[in-house]
Rosetta silent file (secondary structure, phi, psi, omega in degrees, C-alpha in Angstrom):
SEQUENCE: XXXXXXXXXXXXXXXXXXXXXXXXXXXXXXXXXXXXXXXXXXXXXXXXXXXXXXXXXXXXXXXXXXXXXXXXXXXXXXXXXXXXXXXXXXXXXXXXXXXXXXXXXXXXXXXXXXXXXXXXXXXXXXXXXXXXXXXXXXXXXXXXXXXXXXXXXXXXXXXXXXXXXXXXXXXXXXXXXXXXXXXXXXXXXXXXXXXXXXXXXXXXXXXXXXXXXXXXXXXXXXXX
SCORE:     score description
SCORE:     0.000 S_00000001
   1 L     0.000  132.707  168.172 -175.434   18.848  -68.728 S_00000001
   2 L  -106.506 -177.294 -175.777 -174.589   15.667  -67.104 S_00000001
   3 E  -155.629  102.816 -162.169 -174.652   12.177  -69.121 S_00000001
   4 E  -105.159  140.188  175.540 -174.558    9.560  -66.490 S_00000001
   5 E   -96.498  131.988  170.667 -173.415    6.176  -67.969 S_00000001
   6 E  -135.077  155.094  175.095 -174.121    2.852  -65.862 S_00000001
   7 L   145.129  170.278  171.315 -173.841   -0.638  -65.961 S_00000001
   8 L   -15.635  147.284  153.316 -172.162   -3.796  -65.570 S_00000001
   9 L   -45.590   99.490 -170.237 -168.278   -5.085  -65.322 S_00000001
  10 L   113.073  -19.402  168.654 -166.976   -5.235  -68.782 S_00000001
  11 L   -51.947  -29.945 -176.419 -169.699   -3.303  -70.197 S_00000001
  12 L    73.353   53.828  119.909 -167.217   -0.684  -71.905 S_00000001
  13 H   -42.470  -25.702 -170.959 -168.475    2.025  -69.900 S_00000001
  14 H   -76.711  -72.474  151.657 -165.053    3.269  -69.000 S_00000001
  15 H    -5.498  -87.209 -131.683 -163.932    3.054  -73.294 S_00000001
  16 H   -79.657  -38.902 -139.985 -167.581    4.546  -74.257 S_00000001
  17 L  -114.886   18.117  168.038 -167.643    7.480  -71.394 S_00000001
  18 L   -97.300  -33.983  174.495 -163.972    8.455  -72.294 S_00000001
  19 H   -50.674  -82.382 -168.994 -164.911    8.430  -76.019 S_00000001
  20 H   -51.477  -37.762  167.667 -167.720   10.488  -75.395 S_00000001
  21 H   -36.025  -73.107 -179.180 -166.148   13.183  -73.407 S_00000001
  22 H   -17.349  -76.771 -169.683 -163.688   13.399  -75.751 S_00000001
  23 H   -46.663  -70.941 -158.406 -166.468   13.924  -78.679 S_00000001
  24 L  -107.994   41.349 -166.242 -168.227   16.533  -76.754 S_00000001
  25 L    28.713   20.753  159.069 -165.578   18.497  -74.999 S_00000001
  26 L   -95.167  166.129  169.833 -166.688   18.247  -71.319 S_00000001
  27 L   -40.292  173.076  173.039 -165.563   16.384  -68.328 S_00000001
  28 L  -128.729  119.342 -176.717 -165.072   13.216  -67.090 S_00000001
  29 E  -141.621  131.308 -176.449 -165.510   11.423  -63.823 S_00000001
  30 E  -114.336  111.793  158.065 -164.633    7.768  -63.505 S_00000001
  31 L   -95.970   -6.342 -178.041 -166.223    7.085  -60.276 S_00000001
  32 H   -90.990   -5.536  150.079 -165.319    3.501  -60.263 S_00000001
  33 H   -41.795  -58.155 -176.358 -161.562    4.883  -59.840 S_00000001
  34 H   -44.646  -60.714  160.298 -162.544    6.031  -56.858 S_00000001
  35 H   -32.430  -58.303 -162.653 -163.746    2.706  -55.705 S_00000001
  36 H   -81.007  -47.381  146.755 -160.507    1.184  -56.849 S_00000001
  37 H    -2.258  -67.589 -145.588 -158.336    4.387  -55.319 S_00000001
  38 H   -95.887   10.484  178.382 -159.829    3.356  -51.606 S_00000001
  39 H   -76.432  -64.063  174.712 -159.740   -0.468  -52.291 S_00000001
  40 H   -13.383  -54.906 -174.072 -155.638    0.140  -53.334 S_00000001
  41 H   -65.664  -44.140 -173.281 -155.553    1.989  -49.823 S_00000001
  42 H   -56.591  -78.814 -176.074 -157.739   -0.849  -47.939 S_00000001
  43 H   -38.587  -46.780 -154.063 -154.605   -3.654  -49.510 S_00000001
  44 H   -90.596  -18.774 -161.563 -151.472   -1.273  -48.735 S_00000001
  45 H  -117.409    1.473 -169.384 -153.450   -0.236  -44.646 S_00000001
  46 L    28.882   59.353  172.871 -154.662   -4.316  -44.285 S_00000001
  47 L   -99.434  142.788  154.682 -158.524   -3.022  -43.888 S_00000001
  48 L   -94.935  143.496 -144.442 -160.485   -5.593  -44.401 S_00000001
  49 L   -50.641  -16.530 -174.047 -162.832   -5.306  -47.404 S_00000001
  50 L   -87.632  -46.668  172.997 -166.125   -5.804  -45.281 S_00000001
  51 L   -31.738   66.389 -165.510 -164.799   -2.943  -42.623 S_00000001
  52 H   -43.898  -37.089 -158.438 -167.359   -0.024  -43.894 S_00000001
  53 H  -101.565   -6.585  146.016 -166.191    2.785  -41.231 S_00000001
  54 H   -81.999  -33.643  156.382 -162.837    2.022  -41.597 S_00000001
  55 H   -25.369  -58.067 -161.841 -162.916    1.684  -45.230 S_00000001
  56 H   -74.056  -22.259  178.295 -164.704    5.106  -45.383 S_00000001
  57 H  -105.665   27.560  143.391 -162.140    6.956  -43.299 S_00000001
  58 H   -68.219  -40.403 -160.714 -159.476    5.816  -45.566 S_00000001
  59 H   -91.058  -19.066  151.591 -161.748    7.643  -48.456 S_00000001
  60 H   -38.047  -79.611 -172.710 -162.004   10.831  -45.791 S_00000001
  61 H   -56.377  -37.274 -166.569 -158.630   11.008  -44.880 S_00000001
  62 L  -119.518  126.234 -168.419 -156.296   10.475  -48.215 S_00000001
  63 L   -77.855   97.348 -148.049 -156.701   12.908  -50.752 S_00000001
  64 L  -105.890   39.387 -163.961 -158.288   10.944  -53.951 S_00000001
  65 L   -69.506  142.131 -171.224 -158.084   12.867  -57.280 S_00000001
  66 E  -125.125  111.907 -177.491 -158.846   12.298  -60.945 S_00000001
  67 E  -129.351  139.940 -178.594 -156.807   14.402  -63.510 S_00000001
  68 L   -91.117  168.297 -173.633 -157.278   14.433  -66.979 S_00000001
  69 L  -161.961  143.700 -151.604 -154.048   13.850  -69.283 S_00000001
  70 L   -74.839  -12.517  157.568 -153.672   13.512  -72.629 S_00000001
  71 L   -50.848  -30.759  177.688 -152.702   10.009  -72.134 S_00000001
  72 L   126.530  173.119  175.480 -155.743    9.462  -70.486 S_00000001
  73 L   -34.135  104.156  177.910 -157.351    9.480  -66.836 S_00000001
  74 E  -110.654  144.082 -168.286 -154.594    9.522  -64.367 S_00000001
  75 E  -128.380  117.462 -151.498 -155.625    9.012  -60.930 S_00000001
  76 E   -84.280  135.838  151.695 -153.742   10.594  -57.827 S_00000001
  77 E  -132.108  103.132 -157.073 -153.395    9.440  -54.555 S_00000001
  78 L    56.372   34.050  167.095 -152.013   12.004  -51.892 S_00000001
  79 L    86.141  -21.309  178.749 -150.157   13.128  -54.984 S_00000001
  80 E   -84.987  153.198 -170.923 -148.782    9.394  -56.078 S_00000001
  81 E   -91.250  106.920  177.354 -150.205    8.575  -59.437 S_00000001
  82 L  -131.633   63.489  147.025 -151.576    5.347  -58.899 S_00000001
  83 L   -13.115  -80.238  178.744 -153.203    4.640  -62.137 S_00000001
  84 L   -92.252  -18.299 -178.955 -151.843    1.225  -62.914 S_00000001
  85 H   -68.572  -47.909 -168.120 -151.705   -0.065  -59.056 S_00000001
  86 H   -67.959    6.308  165.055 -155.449    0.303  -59.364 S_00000001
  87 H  -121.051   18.148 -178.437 -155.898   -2.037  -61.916 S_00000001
  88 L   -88.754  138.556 -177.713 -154.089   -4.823  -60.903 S_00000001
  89 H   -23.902  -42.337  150.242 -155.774   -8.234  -60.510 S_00000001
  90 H   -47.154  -44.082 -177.615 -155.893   -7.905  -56.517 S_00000001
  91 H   -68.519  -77.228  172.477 -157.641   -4.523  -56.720 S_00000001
  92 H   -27.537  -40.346  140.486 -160.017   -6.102  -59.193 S_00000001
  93 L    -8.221  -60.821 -167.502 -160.516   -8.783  -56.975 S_00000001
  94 L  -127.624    6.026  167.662 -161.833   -6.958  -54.208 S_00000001
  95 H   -47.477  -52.235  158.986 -163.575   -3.622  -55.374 S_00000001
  96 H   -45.998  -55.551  173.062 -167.160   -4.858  -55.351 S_00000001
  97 H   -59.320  -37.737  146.053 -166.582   -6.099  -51.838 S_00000001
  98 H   -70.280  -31.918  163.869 -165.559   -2.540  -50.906 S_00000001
  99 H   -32.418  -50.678 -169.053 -168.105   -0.848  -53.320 S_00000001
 100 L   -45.230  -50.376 -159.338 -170.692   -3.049  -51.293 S_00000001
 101 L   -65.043  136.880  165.772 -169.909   -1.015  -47.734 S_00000001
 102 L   -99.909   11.078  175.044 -172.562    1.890  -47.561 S_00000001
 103 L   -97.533  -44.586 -126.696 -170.156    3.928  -45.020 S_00000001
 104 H  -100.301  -14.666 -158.956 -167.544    3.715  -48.064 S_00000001
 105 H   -94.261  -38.626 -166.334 -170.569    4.677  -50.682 S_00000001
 106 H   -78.773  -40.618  175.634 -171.830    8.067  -48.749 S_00000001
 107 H   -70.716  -47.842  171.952 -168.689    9.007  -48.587 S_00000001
 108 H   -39.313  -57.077 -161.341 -167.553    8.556  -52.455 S_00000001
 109 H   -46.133  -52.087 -153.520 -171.006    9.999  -53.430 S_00000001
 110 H   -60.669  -64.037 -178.598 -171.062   13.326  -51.402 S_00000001
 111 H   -22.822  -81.997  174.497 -167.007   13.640  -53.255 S_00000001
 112 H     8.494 -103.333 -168.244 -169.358   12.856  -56.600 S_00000001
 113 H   -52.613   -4.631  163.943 -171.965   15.118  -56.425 S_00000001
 114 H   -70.055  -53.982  178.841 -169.279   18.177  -55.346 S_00000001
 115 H   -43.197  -45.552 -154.840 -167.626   17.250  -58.707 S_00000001
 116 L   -95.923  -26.126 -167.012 -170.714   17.151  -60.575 S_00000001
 117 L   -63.898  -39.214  174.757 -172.034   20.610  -59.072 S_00000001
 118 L  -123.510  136.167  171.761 -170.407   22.484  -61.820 S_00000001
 119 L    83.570 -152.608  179.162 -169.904   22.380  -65.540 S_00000001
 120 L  -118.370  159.070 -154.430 -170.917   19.253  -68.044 S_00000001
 121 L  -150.481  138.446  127.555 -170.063   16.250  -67.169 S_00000001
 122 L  -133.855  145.068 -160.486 -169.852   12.736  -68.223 S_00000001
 123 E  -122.815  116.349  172.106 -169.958   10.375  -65.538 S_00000001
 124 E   -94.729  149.276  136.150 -169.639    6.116  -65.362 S_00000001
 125 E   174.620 -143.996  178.330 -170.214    3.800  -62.959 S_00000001
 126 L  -121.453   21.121  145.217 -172.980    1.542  -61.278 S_00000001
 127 L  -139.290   38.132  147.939 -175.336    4.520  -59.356 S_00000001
 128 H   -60.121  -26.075  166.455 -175.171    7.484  -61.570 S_00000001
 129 H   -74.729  -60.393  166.179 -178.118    7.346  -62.590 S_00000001
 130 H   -45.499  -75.309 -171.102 -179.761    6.033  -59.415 S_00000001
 131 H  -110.966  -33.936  173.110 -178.199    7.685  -56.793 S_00000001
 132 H   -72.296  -21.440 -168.301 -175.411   10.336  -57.630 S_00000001
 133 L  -173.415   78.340  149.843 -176.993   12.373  -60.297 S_00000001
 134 L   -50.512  -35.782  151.177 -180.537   11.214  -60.512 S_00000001
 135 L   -94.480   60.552  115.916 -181.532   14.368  -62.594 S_00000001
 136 L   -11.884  105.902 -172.757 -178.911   13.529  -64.737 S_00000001
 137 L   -56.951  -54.271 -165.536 -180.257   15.158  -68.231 S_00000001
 138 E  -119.000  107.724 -178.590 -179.269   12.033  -70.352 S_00000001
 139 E   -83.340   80.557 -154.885 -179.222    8.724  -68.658 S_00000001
 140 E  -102.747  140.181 -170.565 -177.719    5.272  -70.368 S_00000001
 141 E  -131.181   83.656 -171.242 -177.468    1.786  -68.946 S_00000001
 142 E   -79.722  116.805 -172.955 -175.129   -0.209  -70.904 S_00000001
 143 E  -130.739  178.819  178.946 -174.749   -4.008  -70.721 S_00000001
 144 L  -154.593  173.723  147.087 -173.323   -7.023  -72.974 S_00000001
 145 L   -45.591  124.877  169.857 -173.025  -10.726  -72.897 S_00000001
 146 H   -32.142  -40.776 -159.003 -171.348  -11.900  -69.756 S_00000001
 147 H   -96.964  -10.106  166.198 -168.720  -13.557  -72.003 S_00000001
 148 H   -80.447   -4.024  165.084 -168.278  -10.784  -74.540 S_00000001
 149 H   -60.533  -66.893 -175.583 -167.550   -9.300  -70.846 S_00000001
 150 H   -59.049  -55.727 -168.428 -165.238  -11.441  -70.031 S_00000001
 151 H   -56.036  -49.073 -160.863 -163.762  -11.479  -73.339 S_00000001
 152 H   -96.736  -21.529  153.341 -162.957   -7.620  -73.716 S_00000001
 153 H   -49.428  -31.096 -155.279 -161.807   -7.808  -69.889 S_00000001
 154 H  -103.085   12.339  173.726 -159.568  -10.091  -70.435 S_00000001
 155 H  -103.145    7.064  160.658 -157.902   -7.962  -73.803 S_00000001
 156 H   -73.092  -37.096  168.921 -157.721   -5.216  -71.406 S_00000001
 157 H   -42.789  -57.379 -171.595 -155.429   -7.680  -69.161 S_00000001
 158 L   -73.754  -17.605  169.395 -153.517   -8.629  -72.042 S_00000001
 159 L   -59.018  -47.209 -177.779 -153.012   -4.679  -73.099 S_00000001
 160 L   -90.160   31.842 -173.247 -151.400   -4.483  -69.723 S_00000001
 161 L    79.847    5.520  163.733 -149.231   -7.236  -69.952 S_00000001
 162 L  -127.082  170.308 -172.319 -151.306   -9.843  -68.029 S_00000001
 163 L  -107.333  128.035  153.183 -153.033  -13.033  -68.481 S_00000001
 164 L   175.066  162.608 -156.497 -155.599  -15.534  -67.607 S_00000001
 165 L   -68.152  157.098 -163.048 -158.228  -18.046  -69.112 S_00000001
 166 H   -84.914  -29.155  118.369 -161.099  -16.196  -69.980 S_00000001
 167 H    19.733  -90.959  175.062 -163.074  -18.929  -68.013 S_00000001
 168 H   -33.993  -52.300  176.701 -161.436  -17.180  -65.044 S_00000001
 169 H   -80.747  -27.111 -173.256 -162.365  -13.963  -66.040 S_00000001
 170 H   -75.916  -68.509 -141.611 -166.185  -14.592  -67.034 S_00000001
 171 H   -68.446  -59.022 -161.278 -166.598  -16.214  -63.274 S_00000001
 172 H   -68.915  -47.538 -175.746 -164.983  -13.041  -61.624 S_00000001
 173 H   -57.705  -35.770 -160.766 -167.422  -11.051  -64.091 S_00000001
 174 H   -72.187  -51.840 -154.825 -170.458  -13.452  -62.984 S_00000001
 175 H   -76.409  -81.828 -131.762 -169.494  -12.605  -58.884 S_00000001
 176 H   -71.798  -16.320  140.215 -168.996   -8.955  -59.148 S_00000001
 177 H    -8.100  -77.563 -177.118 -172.709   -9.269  -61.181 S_00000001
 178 H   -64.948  -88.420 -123.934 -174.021  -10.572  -57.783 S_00000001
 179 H   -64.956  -35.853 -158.402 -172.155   -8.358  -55.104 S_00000001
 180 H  -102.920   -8.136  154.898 -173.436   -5.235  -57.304 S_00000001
 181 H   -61.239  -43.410  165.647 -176.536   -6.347  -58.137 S_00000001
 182 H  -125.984   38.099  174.771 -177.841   -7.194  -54.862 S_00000001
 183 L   -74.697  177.558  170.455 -175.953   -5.127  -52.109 S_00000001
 184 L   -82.798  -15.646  155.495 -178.172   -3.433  -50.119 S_00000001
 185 L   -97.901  111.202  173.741 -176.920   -0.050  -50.797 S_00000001
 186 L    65.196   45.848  177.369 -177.162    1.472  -54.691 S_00000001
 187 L   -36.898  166.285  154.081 -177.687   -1.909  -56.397 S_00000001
 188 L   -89.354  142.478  168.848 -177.017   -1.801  -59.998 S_00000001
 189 L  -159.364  143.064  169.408 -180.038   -1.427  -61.746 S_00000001
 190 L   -51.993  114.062  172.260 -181.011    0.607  -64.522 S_00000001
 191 L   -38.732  153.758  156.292 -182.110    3.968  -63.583 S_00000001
 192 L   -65.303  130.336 -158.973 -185.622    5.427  -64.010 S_00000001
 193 L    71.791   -0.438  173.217 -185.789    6.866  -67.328 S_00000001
 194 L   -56.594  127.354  155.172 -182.530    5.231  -68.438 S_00000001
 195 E   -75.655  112.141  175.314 -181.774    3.778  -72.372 S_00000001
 196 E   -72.392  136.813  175.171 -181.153    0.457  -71.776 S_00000001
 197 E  -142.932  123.001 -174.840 -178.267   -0.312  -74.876 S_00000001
 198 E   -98.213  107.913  177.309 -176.818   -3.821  -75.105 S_00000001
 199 L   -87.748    6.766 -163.717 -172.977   -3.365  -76.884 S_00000001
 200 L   -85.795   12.690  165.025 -172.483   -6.792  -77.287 S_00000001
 201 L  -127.735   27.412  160.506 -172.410   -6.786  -81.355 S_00000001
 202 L  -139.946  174.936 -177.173 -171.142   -3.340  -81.445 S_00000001
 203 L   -99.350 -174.457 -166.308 -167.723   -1.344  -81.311 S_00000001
 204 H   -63.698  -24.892 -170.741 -166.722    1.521  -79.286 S_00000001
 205 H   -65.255  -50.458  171.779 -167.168    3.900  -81.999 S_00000001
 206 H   -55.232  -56.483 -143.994 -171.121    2.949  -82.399 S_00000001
 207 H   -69.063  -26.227 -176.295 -171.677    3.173  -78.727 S_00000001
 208 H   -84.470  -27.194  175.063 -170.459    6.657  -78.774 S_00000001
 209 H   -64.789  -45.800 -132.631 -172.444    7.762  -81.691 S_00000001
 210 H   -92.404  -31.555 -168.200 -175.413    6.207  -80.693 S_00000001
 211 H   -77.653  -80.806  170.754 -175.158    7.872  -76.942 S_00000001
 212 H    -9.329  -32.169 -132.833 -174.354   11.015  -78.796 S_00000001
 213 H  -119.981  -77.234 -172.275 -177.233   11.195  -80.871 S_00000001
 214 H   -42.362  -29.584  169.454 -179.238   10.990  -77.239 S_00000001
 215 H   -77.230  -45.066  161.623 -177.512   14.245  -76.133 S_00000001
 216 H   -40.301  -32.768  175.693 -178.246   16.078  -79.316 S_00000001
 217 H   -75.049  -45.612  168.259 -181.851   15.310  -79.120 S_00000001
 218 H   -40.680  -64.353 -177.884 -181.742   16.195  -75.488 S_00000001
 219 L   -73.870   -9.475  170.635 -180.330   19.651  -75.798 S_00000001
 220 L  -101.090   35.923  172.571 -182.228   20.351  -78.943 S_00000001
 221 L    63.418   27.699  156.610 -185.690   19.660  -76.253 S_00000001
 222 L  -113.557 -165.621  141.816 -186.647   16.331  -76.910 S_00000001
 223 L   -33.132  114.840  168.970 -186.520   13.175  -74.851 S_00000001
 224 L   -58.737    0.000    0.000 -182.974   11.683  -74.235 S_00000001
């Protein structure tokens, strides 16, 4: 079974599809790691973020991995763990704007769907549903208030020991809105057949239940 999660920045897709694994002892695939993985590479090689076919033969060439750890997701690059480089405000910055490139997206995907080919899975990002795993048994499209967006972005910052007015952060949430809303390749949009679920008056704990519930209905033959 796969259980593809989608939606916005800030959404707690990351939280909720880690949660959920957890709960139902299958995989994980953070595809927006990936994303951040060849943006990391793009900053450290001075590609610039609009360069699709060089972008994409950064995500060809260097050897991109996702290992689970009891710690949590650690994510490998050519064997360096680069985990926390991938979440630093630069990276963050400029992800969408690499996301955007449809050379950098064919390439991530095909990696995807090889991943996805075997076992249960749950899978985040902003075209599982759409484009990586379209028969996806149970499909969820999870959104909040922009500023309850902003807001649990910016106590993710402050987990890791950074800062900034959350002002700052709802405007970076509003533009990466737009770049992934209306590229031209995989917009976000809620998939066909997708539960649309709005998290912004609940905690992580609901979101996981409530997604939970849809796979139990699923595998006991009803509608997700």
């Amino acid at each position: 079974m796969i259980v593809a999660i989608d939606g916005p920045a800030g959404a707690g897709k990351s939280t909720v599809s880690r949660g959920l694994a957890a709960r139902l002892g299958i995989g994980y695939l953070d595809t927006g790691a990936m994303y951040r993985a060849v943006t990391l590479l793009a900053r450290r090689g001075g590609v610039p973020p609009a360069d699709g076919a060089a972008l994409a033969a950064l995500a060809e060439r260097h050897d991109i991995r996702l290992v689970a750890d009891p710690a949590g997701l650690r994510v490998l690059v050519d064997g360096e763990d680069v985990s926390d480089a991938i979440r630093t405000p630069d990276v963050t910055a400029a992800v969408s704007d690499v996301a955007a490139q449809p050379e950098v997206r064919r390439a991530l995907v095909a990696r995807q769907r090889a991943i996805l080919h075997d076992g249960d899975w749950v899978a985040d990002g902003r075209d599982i549903g759409t484009v990586v795993a379209p028969d996806a048994e149970v499909k969820v499209f999870l959104t909040a208030d922009p500023r309850v967006r902003a807001e649990r972005r910016l106590g993710d910052l402050r987990a890791a020991g950074r800062a900034a007015p959350v002002e700052e952060v709802l405007v970076d949430i509003e533009r990466r809105d737009l770049i992934d809303s209306t590229r031209a390749d995989s917009p976000l949009r809620p998939a066909p057949g997708a539960v649309e679920l709005d998290t912004t008056g609940m905690g992580v704990d609901e979101v996981v239940e409530a997604i939970a519930a849809l796979v139990a209905r699923r595998r006991a033959g009803g509608r997700a």
